[in-house]
C-alpha positions as CSV (number, residue, x, y, z in Angstrom):
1,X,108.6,23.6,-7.2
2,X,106.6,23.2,-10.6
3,X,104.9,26.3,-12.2
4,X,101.5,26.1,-12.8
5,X,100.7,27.4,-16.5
6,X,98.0,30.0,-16.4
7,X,95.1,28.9,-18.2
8,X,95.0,29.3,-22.3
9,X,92.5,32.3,-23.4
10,X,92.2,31.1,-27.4
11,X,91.0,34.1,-29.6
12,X,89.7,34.6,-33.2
13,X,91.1,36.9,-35.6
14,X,88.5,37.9,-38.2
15,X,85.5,39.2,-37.1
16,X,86.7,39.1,-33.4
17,X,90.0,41.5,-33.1
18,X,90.3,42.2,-37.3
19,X,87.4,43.9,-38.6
20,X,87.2,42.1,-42.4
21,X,84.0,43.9,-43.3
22,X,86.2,46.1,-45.8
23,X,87.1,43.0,-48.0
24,X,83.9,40.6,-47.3
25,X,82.9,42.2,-50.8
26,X,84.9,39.9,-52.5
27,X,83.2,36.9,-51.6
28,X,80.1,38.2,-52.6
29,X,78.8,37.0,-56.2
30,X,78.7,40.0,-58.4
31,X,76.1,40.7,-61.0
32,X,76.6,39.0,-64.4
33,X,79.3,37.0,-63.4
34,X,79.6,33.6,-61.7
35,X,79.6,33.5,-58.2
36,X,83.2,33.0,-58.0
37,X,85.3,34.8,-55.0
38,X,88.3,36.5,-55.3
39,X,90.2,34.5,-52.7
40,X,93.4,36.2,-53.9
41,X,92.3,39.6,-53.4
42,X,90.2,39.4,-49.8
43,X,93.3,38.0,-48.5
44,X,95.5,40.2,-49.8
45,X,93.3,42.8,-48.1
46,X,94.1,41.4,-44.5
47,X,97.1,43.8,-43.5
48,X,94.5,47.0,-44.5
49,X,91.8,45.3,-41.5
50,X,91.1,48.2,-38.9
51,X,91.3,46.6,-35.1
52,X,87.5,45.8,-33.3
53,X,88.3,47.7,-30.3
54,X,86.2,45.3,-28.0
55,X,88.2,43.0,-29.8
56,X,91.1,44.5,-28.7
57,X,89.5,45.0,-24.7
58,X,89.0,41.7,-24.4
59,X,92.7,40.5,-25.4
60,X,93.7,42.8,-22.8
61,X,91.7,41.9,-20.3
62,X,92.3,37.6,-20.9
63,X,96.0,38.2,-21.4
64,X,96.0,39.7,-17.5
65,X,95.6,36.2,-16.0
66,X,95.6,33.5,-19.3
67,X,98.0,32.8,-22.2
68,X,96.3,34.4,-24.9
69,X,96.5,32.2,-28.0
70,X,95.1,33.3,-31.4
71,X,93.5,30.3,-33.6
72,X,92.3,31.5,-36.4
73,X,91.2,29.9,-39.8
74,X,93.5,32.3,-42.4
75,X,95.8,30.0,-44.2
76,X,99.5,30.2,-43.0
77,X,100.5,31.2,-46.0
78,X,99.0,34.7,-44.4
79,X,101.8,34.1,-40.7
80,X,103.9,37.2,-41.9
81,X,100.9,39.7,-42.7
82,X,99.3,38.2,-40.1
83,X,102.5,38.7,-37.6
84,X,102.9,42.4,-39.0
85,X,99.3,43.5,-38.3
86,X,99.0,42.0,-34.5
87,X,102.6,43.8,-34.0
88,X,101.2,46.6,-35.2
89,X,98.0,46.8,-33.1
90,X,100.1,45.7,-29.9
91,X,99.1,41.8,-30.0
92,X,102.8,40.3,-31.0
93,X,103.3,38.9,-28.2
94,X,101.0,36.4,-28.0
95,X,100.9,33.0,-29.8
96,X,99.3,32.4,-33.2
97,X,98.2,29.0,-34.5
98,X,97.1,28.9,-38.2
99,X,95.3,26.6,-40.6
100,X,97.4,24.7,-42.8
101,X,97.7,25.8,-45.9
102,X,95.1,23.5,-48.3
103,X,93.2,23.0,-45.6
104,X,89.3,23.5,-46.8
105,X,87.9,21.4,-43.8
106,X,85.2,23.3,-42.2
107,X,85.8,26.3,-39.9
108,X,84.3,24.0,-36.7
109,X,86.3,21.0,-37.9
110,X,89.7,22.7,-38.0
111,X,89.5,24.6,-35.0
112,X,87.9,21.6,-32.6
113,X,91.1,19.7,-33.7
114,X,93.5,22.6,-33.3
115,X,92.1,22.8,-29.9
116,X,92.5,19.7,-28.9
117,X,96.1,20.1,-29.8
118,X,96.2,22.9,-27.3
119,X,94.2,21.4,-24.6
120,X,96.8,18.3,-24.9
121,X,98.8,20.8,-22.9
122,X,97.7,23.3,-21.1
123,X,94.0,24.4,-19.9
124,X,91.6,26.3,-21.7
125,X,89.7,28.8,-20.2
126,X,87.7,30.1,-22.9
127,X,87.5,30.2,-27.1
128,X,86.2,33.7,-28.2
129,X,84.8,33.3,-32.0
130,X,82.2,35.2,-33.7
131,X,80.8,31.9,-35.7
132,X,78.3,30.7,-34.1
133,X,78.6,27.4,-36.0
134,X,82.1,27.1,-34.6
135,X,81.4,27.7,-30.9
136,X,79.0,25.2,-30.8
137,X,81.1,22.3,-31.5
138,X,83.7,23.7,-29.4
139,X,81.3,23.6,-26.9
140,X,80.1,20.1,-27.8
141,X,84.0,19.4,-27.1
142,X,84.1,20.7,-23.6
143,X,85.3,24.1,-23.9
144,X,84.1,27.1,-22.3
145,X,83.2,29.4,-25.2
146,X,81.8,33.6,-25.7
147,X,80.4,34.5,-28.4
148,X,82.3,38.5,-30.4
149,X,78.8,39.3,-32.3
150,X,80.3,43.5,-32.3
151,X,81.1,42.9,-36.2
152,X,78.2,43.9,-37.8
153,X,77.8,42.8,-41.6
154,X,75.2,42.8,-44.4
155,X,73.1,39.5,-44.8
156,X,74.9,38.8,-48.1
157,X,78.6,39.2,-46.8
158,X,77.3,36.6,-44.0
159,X,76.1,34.7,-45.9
160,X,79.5,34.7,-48.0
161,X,81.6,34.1,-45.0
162,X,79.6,31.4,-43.7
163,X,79.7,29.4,-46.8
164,X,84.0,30.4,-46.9
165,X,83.7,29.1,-43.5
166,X,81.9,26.5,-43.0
167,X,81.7,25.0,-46.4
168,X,84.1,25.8,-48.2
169,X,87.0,25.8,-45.6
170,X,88.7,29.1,-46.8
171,X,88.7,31.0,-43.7
C-alpha cells in the first residue's frame, strides 16, 4: 500500500520566521554617499536575526499535518548560517531550498520556478511570504498563498527590500 505524502506547507525566512529589521539599515542609502548597499554586511548579519514568534506559531502549527519546506531568496552561499539559526530556534528539521548563488532574478521569478520544482512532486498546500509582490504570482501560478505582514518596517527599509527583492534579485 502506497503512502500518501502529506501536503507541502512552503515558508519564507526573512520577514516571515527571521525578523531582518536589525540589518535592513544596510540597504538603505546613507547621507553623502551613493546609494550603494552593503550586501556583505546585511548578510553577514543573518545569524544575529531574532525569531518572529507568529512566525514561529505558524511553522508549528503547518508542520502538524504538511511537510514544511522553507524557500527563501538568501543566496546559498548563506545554507550553513542559515542551517545554524533554524537549528537553533527548533526549525532543523525541516527542508530548506535556497536561491542559487548569482541569481538576481526577481524575488517572484525565483520562487514561482522553485515552486514548481516542488509542486512537480508533492502537493502544496500553502506559500506563506510577506512580499506581496511574490504572492501574487504565486497565486497567478495556482497556489494557495497567506500573506506574514507581523514584520513591521520603516517606509525606507521597505522600500530598500523591495528594490533588493524585486529588482535587484539579492534577497
Amino acid at each position: 500500500m502506497a503512502v500518501t505524502p502529506k501536503p507541502v506547507a512552503v515558508v519564507d525566512l526573512d520577514g516571515v520566521v527571521a525578523d531582518v529589521r536589525h540589518r535592513l539599515h544596510h540597504l538603505e542609502p546613507r547621507p553623502g554617499r551613493r546609494a550603494r548597499k552593503d550586501w556583505r554586511a546585511f548578510f553577514a548579519a543573518a545569524g544575529d536575526d531574532d525569531v518572529h514568534p507568529e512566525g514561529l506559531a505558524i511553522v508549528q502549527k503547518l508542520a502538524a499535518d504538511h511537510d514544511v519546506v522553507f524557500v527563501t531568496g538568501r543566496p546559498s552561499h548563506l545554507r550553513n548560517v542559515t542551517e545554524t539559526w533554524l537549528d537553533e530556534h527548533g526549525l532543523g528539521r525541516h527542508e530548506l531550498i535556497m536561491r542559487p548563488d548569482g541569481d538576481h532574478r526577481p524575488a517572484p521569478v525565483v520562487k514561482v520556478e522553485l515552486l514548481a520544482a516542488i509542486a512537480a512532486e508533492r502537493p502544496i498546500a500553502v506559500v506563506v511570504d510577506d512580499d506581496r509582490r511574490v504572492l501574487e504570482a504565486v497565486a497567478a501560478a495556482g497556489h494557495p498563498t497567506f500573506l506574514a505582514d507581523w514584520e513591521r518596517r520603516p517606509q525606507s527599509a521597505a522600500a530598500a527590500l523591495h528594490q533588493a527583492q524585486d529588482v535587484e534579485g539579492r534577497t
